[in-house]
mmCIF file of the N, C-alpha and C atoms, coordinates in Angstrom:
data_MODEL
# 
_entry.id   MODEL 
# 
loop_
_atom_site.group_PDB 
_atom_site.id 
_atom_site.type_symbol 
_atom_site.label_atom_id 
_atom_site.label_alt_id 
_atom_site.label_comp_id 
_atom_site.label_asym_id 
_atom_site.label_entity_id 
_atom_site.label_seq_id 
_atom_site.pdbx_PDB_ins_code 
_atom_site.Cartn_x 
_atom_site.Cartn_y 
_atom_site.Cartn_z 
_atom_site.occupancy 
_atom_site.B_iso_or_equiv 
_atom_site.pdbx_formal_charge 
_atom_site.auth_seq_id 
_atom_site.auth_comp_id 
_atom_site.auth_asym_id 
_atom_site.auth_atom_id 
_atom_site.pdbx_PDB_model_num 
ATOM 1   N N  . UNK A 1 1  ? -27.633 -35.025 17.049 1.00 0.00 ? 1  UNK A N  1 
ATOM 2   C CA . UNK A 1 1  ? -28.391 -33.819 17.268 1.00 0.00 ? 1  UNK A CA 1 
ATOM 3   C C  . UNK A 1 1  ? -27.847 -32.724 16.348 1.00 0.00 ? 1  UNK A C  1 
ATOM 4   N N  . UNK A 1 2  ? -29.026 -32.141 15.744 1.00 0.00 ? 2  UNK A N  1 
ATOM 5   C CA . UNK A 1 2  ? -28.624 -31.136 14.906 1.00 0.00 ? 2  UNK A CA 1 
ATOM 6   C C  . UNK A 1 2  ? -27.759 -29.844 15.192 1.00 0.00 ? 2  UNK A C  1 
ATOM 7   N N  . UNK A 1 3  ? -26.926 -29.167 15.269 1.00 0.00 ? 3  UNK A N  1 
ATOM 8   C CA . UNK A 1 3  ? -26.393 -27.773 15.876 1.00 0.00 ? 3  UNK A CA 1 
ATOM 9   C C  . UNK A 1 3  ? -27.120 -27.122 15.217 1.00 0.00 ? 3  UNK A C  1 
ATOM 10  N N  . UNK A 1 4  ? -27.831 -26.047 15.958 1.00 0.00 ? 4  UNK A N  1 
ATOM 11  C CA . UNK A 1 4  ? -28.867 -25.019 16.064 1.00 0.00 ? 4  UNK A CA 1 
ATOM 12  C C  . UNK A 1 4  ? -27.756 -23.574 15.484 1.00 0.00 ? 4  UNK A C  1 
ATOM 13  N N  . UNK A 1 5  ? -28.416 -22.589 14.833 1.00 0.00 ? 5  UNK A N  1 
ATOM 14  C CA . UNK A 1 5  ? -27.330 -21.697 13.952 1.00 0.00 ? 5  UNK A CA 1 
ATOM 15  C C  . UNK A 1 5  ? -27.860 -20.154 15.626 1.00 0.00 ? 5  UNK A C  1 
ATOM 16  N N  . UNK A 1 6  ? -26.470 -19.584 15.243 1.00 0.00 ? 6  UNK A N  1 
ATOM 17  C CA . UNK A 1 6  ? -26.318 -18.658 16.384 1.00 0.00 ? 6  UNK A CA 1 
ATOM 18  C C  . UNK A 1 6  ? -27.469 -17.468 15.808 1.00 0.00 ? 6  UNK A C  1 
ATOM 19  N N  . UNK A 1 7  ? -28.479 -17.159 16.649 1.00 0.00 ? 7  UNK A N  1 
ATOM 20  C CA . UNK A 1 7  ? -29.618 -15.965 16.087 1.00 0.00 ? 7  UNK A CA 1 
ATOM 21  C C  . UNK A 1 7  ? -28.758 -14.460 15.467 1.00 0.00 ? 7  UNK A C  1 
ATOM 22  N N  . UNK A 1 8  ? -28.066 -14.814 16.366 1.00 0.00 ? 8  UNK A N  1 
ATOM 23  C CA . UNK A 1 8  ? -26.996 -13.270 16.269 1.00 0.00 ? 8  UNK A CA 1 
ATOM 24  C C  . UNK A 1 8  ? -26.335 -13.552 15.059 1.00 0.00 ? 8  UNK A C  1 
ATOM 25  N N  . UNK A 1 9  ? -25.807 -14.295 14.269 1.00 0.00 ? 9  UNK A N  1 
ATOM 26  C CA . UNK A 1 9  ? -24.963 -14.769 13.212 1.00 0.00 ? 9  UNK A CA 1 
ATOM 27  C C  . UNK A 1 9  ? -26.074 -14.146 12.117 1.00 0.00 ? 9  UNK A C  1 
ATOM 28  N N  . UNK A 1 10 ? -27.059 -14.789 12.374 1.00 0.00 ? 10 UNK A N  1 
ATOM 29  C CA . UNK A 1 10 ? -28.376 -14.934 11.431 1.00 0.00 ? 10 UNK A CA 1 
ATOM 30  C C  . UNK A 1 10 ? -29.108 -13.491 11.551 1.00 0.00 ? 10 UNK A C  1 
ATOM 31  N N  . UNK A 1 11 ? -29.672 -12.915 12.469 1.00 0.00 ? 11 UNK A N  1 
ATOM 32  C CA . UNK A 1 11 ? -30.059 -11.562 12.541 1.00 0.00 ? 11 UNK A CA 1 
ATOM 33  C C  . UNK A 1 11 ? -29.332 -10.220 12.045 1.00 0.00 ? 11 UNK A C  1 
ATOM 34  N N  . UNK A 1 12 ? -27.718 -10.485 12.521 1.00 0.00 ? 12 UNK A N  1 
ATOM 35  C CA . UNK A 1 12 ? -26.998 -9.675  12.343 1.00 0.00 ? 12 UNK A CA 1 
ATOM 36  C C  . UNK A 1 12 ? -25.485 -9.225  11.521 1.00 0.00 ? 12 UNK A C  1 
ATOM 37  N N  . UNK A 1 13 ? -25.814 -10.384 9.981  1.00 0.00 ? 13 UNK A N  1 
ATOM 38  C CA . UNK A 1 13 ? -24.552 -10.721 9.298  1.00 0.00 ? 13 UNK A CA 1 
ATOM 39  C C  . UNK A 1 13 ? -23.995 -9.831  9.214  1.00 0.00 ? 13 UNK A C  1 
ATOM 40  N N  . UNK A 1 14 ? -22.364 -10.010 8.787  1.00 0.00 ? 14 UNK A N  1 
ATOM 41  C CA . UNK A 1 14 ? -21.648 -9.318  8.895  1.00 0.00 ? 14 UNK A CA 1 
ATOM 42  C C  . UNK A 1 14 ? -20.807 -9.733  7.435  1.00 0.00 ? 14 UNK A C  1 
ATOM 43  N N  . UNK A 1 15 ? -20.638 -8.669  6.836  1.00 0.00 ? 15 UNK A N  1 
ATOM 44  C CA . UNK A 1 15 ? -19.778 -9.372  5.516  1.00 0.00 ? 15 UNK A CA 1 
ATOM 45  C C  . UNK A 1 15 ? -18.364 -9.021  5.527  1.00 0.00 ? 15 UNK A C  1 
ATOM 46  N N  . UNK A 1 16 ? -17.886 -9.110  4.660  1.00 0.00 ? 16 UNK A N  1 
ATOM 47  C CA . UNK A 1 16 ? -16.092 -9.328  4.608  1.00 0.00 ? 16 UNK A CA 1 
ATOM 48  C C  . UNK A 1 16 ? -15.563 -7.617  3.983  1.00 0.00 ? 16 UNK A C  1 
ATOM 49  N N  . UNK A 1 17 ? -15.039 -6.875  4.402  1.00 0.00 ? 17 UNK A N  1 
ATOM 50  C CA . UNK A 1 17 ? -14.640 -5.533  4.003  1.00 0.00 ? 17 UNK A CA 1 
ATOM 51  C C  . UNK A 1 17 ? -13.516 -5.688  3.010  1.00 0.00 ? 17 UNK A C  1 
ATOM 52  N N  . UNK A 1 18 ? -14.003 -5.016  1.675  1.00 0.00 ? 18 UNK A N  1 
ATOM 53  C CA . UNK A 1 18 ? -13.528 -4.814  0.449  1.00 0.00 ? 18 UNK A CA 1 
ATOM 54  C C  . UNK A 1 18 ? -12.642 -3.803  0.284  1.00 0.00 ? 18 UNK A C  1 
ATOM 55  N N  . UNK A 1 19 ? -12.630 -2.768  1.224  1.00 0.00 ? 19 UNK A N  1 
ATOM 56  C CA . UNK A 1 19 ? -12.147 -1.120  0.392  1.00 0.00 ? 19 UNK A CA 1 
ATOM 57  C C  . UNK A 1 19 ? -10.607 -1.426  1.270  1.00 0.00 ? 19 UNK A C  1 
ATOM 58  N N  . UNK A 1 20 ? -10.529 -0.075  1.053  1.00 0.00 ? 20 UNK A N  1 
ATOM 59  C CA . UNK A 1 20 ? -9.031  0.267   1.679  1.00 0.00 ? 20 UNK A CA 1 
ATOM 60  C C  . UNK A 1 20 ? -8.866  -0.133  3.043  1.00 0.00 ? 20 UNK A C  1 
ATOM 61  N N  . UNK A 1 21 ? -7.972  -1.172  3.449  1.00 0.00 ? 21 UNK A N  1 
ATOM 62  C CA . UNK A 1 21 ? -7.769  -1.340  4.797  1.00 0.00 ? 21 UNK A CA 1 
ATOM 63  C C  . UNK A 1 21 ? -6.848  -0.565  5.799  1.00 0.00 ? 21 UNK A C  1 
ATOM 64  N N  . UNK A 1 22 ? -7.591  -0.150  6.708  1.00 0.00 ? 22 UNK A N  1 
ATOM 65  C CA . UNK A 1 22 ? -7.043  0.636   7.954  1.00 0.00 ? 22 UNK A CA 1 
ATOM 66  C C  . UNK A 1 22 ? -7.856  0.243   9.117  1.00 0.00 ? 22 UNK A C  1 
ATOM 67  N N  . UNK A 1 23 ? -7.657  0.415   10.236 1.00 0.00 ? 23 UNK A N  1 
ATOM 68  C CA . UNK A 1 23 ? -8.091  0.235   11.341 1.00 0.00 ? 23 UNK A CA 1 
ATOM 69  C C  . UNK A 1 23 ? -9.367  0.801   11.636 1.00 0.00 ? 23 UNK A C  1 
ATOM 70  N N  . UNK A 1 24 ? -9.241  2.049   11.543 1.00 0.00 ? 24 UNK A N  1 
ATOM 71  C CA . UNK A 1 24 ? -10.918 2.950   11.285 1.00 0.00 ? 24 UNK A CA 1 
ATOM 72  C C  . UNK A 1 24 ? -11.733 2.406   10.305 1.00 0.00 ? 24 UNK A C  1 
ATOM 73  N N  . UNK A 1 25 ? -11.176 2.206   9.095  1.00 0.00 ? 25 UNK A N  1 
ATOM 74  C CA . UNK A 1 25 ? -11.904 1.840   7.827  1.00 0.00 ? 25 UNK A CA 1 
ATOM 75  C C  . UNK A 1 25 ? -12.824 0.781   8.074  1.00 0.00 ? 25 UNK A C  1 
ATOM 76  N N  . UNK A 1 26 ? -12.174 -0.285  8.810  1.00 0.00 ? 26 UNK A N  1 
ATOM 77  C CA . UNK A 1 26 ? -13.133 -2.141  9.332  1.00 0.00 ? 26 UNK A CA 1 
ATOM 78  C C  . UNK A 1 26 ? -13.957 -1.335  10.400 1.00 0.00 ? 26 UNK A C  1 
ATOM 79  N N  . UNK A 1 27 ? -13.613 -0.738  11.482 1.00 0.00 ? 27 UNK A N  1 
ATOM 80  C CA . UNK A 1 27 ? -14.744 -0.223  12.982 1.00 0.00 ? 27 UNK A CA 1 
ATOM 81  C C  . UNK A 1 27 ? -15.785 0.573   11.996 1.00 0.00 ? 27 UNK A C  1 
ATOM 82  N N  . UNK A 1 28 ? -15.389 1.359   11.441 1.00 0.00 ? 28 UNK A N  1 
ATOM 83  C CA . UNK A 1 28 ? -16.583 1.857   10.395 1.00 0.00 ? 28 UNK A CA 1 
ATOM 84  C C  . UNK A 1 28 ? -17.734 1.514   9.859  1.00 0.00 ? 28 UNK A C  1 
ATOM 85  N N  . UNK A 1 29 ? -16.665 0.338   8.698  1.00 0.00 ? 29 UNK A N  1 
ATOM 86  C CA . UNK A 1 29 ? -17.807 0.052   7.750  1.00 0.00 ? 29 UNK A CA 1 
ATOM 87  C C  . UNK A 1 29 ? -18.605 -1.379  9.033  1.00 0.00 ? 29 UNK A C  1 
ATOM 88  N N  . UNK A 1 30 ? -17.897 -2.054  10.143 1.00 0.00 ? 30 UNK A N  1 
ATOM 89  C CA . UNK A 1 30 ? -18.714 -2.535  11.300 1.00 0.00 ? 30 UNK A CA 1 
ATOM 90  C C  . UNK A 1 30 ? -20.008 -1.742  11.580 1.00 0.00 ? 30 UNK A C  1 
ATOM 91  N N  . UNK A 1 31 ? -19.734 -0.645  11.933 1.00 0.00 ? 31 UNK A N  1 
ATOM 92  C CA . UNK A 1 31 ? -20.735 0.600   12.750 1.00 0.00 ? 31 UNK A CA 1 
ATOM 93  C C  . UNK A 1 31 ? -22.026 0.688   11.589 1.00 0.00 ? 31 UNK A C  1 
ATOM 94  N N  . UNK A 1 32 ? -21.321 0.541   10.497 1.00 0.00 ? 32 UNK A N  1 
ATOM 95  C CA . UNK A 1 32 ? -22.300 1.178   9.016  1.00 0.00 ? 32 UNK A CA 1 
ATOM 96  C C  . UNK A 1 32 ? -23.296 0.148   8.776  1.00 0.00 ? 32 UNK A C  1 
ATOM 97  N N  . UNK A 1 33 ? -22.548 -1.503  8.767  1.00 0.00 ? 33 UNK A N  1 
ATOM 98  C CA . UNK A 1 33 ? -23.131 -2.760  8.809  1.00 0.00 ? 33 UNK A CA 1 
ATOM 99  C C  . UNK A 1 33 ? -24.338 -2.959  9.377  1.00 0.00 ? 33 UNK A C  1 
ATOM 100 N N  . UNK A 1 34 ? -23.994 -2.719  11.018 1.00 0.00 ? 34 UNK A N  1 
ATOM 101 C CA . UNK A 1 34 ? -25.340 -2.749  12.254 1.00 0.00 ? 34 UNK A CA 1 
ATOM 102 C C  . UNK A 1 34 ? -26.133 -1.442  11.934 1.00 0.00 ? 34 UNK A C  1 
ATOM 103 N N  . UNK A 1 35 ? -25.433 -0.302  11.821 1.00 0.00 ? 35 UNK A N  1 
ATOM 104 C CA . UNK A 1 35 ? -26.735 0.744   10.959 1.00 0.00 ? 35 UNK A CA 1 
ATOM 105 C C  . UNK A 1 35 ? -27.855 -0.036  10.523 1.00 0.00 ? 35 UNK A C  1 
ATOM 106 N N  . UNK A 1 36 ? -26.960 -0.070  9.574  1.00 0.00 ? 36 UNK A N  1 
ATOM 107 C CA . UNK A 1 36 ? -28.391 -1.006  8.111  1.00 0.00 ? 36 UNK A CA 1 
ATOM 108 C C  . UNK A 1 36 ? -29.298 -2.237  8.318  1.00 0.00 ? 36 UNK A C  1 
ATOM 109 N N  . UNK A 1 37 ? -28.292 -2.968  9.280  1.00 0.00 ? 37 UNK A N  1 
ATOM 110 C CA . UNK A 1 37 ? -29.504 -3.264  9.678  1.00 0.00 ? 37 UNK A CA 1 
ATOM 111 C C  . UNK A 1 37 ? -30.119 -3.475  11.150 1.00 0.00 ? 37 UNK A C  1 
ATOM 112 N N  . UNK A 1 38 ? -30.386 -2.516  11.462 1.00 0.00 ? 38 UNK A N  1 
ATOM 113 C CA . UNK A 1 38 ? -31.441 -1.884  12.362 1.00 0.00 ? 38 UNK A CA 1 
ATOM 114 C C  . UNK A 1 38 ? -31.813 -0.637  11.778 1.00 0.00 ? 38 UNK A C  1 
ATOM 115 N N  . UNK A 1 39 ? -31.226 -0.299  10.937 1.00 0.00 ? 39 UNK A N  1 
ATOM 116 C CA . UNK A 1 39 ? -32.660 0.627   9.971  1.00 0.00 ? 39 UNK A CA 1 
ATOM 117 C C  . UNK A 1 39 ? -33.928 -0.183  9.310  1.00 0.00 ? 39 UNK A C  1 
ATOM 118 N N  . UNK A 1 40 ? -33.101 -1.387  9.149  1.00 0.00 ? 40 UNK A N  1 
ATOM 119 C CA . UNK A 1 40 ? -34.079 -2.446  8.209  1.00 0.00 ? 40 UNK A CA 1 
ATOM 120 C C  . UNK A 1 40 ? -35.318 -3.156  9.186  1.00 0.00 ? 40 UNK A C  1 
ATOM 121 N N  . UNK A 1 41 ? -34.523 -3.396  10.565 1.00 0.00 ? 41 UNK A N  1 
ATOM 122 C CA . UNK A 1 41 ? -35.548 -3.727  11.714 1.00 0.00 ? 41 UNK A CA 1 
ATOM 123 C C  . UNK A 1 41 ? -36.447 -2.785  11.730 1.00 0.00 ? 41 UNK A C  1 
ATOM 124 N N  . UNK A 1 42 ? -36.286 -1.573  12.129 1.00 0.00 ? 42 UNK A N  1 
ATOM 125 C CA . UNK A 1 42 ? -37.017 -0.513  12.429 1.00 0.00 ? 42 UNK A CA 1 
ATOM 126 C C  . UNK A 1 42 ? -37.994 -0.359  11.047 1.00 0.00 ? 42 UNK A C  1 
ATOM 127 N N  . UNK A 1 43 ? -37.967 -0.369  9.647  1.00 0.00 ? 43 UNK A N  1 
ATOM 128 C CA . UNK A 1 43 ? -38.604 -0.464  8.833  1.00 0.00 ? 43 UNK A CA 1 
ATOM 129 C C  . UNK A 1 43 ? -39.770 -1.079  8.703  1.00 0.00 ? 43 UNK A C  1 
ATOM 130 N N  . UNK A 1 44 ? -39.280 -2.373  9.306  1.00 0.00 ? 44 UNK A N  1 
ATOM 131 C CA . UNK A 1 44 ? -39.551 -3.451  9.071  1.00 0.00 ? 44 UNK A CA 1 
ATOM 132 C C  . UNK A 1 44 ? -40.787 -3.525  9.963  1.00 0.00 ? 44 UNK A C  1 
ATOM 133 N N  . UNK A 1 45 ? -41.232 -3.598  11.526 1.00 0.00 ? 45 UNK A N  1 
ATOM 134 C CA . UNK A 1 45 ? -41.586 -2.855  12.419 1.00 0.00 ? 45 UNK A CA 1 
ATOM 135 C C  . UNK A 1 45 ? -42.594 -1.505  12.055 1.00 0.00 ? 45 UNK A C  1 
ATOM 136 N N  . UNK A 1 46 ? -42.188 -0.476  11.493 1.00 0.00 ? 46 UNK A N  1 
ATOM 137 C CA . UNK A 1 46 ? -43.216 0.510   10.883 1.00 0.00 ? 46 UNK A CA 1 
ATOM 138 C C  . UNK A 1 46 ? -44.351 -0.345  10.252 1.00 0.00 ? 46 UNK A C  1 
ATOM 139 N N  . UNK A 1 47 ? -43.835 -0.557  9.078  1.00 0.00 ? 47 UNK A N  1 
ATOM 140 C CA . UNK A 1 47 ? -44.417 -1.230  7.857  1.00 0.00 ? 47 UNK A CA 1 
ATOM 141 C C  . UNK A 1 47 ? -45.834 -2.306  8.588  1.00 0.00 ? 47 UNK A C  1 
ATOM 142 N N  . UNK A 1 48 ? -45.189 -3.039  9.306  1.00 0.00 ? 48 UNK A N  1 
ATOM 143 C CA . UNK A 1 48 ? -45.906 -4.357  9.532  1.00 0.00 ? 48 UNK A CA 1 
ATOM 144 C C  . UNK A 1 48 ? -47.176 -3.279  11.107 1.00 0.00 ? 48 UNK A C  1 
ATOM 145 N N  . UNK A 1 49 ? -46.958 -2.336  11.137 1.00 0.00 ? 49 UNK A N  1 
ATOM 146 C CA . UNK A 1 49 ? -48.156 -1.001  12.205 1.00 0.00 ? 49 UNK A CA 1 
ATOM 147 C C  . UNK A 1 49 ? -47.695 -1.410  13.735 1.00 0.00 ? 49 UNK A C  1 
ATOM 148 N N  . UNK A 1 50 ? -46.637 -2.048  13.941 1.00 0.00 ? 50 UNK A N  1 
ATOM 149 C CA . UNK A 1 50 ? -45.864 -1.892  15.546 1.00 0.00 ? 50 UNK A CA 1 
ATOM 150 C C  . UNK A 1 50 ? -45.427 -1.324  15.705 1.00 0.00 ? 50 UNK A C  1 
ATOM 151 N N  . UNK A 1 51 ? -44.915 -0.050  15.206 1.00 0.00 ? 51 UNK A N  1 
ATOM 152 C CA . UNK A 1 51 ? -44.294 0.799   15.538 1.00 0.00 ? 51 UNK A CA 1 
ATOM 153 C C  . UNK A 1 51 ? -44.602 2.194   15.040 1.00 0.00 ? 51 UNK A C  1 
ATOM 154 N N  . UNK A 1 52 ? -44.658 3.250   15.193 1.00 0.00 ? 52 UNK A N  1 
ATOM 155 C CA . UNK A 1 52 ? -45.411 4.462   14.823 1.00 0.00 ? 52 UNK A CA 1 
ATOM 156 C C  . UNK A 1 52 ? -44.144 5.166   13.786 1.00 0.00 ? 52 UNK A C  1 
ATOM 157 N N  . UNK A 1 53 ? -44.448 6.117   12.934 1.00 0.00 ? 53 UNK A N  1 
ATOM 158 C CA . UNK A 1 53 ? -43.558 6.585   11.801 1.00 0.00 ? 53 UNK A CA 1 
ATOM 159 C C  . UNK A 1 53 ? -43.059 7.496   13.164 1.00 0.00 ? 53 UNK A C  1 
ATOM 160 N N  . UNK A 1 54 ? -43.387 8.085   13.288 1.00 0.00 ? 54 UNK A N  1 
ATOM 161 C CA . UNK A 1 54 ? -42.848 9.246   14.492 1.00 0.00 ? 54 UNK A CA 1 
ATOM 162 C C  . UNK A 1 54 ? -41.795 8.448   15.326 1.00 0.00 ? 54 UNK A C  1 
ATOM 163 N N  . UNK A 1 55 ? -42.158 7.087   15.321 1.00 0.00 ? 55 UNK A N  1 
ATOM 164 C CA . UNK A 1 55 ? -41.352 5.925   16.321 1.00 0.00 ? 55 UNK A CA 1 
ATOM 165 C C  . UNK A 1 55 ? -40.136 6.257   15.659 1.00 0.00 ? 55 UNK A C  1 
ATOM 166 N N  . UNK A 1 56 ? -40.416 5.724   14.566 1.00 0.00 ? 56 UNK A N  1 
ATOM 167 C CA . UNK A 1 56 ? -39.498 5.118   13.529 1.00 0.00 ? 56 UNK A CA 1 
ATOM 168 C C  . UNK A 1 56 ? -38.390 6.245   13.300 1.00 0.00 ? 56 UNK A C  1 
ATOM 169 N N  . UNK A 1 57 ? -38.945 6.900   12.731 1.00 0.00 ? 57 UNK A N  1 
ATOM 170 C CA . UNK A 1 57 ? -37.900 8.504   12.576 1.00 0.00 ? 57 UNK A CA 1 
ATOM 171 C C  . UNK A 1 57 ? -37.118 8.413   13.953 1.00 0.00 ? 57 UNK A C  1 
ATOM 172 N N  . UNK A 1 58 ? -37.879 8.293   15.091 1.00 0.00 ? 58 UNK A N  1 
ATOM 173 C CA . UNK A 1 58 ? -36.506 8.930   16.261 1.00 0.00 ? 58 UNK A CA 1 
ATOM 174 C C  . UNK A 1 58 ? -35.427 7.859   16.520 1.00 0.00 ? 58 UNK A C  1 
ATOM 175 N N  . UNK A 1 59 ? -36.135 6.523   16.564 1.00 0.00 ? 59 UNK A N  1 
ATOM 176 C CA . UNK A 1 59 ? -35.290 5.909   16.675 1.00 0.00 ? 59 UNK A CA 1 
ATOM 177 C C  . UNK A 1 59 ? -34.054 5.583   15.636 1.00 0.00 ? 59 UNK A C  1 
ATOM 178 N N  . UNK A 1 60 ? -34.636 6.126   13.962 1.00 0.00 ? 60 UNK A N  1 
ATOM 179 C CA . UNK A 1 60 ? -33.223 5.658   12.871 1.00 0.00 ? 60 UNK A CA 1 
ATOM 180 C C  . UNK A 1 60 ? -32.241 7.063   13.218 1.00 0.00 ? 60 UNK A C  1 
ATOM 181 N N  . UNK A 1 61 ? -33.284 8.183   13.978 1.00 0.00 ? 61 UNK A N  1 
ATOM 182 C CA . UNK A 1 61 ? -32.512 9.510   13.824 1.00 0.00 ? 61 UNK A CA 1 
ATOM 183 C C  . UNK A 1 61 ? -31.597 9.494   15.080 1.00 0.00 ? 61 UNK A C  1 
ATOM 184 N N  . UNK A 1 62 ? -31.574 8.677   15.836 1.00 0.00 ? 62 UNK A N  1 
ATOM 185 C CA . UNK A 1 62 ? -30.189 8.291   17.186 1.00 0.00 ? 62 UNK A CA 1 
ATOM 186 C C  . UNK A 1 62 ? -29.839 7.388   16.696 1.00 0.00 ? 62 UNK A C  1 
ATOM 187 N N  . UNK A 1 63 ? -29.909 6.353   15.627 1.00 0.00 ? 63 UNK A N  1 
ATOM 188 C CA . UNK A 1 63 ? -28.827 5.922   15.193 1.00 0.00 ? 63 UNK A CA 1 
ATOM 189 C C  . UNK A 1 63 ? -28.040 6.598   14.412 1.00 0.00 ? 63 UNK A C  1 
ATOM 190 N N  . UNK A 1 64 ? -28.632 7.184   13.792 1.00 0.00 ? 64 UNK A N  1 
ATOM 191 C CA . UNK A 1 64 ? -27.469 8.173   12.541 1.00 0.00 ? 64 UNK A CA 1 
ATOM 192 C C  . UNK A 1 64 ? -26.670 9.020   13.332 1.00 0.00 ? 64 UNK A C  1 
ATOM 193 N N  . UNK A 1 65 ? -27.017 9.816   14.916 1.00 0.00 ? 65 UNK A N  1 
ATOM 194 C CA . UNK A 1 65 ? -26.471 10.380  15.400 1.00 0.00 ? 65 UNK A CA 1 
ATOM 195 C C  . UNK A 1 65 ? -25.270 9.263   16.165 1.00 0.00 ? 65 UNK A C  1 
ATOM 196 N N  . UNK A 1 66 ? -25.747 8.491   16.500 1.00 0.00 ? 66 UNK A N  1 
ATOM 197 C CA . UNK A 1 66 ? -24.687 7.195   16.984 1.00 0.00 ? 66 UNK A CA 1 
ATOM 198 C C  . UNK A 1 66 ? -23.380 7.078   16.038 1.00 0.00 ? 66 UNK A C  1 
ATOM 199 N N  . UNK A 1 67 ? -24.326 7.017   14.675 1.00 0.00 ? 67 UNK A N  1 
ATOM 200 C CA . UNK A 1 67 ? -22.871 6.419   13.491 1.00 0.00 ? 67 UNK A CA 1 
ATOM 201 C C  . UNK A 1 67 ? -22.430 8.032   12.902 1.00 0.00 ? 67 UNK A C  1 
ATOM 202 N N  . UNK A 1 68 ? -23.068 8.727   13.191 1.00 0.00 ? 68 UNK A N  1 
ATOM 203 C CA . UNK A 1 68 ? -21.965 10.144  13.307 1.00 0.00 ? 68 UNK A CA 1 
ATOM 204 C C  . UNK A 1 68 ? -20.723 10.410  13.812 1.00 0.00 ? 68 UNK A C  1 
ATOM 205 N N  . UNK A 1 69 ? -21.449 10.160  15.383 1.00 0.00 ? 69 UNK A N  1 
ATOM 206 C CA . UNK A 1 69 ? -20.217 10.271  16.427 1.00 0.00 ? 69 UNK A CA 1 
ATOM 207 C C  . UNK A 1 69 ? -19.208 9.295   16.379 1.00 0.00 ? 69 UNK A C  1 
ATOM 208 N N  . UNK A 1 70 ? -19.825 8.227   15.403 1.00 0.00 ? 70 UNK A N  1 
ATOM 209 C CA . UNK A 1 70 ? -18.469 6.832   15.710 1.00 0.00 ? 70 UNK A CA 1 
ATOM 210 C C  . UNK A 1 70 ? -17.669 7.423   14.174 1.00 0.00 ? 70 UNK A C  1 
ATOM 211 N N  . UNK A 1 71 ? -17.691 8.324   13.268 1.00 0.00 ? 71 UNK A N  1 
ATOM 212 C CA . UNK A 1 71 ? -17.447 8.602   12.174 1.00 0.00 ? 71 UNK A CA 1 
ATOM 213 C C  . UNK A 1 71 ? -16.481 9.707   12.714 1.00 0.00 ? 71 UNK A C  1 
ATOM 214 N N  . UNK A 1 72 ? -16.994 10.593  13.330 1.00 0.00 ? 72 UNK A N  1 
ATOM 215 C CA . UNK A 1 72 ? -16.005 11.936  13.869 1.00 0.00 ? 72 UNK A CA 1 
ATOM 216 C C  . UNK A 1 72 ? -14.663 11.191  14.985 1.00 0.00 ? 72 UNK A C  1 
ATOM 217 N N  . UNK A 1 73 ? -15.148 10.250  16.079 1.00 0.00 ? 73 UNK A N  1 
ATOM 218 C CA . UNK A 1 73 ? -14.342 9.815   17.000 1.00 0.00 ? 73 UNK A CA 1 
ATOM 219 C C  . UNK A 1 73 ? -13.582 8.791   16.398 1.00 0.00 ? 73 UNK A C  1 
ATOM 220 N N  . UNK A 1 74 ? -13.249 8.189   14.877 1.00 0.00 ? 74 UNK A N  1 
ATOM 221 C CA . UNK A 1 74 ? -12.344 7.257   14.117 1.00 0.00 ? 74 UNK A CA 1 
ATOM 222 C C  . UNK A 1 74 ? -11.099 8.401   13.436 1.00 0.00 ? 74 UNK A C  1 
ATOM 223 N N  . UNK A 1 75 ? -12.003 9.798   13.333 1.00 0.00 ? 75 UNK A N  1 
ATOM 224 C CA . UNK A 1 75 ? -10.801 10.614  13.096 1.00 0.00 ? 75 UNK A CA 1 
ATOM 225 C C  . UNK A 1 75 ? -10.930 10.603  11.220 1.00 0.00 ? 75 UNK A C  1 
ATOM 226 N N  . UNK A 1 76 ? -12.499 10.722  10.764 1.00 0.00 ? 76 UNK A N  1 
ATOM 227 C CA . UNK A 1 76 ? -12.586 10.838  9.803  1.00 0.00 ? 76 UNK A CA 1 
ATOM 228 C C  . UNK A 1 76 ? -13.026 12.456  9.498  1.00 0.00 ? 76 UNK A C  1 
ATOM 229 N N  . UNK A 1 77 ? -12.613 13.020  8.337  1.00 0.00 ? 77 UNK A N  1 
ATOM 230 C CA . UNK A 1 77 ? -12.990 14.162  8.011  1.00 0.00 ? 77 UNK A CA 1 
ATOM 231 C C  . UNK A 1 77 ? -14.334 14.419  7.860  1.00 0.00 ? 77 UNK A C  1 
ATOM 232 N N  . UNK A 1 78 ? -15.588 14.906  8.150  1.00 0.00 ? 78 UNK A N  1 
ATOM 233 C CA . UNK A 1 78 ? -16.845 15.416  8.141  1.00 0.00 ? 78 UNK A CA 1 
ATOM 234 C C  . UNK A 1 78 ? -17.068 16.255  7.409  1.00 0.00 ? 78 UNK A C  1 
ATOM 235 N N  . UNK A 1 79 ? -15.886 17.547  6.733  1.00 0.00 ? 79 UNK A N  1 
ATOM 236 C CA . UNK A 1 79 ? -15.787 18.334  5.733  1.00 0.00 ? 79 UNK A CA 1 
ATOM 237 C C  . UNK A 1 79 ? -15.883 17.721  4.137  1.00 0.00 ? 79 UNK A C  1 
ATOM 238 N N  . UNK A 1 80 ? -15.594 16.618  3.723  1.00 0.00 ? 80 UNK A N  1 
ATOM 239 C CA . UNK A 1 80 ? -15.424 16.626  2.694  1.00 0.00 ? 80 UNK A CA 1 
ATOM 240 C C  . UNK A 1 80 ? -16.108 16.268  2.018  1.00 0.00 ? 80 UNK A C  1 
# 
């Protein structure tokens, strides 16, 4: 019997972090990862008329507020 691939593996890759390693730096660029894509869902969704642009905007605009707050609460600077 064939092993069937995990949807979550497949929906929601995750790649290997390149930059400077720190503890915040990996939860980050994690947080930044699932951003993108569920911006890409949500796009994706508009585009194809299931979802309304008005949809679309609120829902990418609580994620950005999501990966804000996970950006300020890692103890990254917001000033610079």
């Amino acid at each position: 019997m064939e092993k069937q691939p995990d949807i979550n593996k497949f929906l929601y890759q995750k790649y290997d972090y390149r930059g400077k390693f720190t503890p915040e730096n990996l939860v980050f660029n994690a947080n930044l990862q699932e951003f993108a894509a569920h911006v890409s869902y949500i796009c994706d969704l508009e585009t194809l008329g299931k979802l309304s642009a008005e949809g679309a905007y609120n829902q990418i605009s609580e994620l950005w507020q999501q990966l804000e707050r996970s950006y300020v609460e890692l103890g990254f600077n917001s000033e610079k």
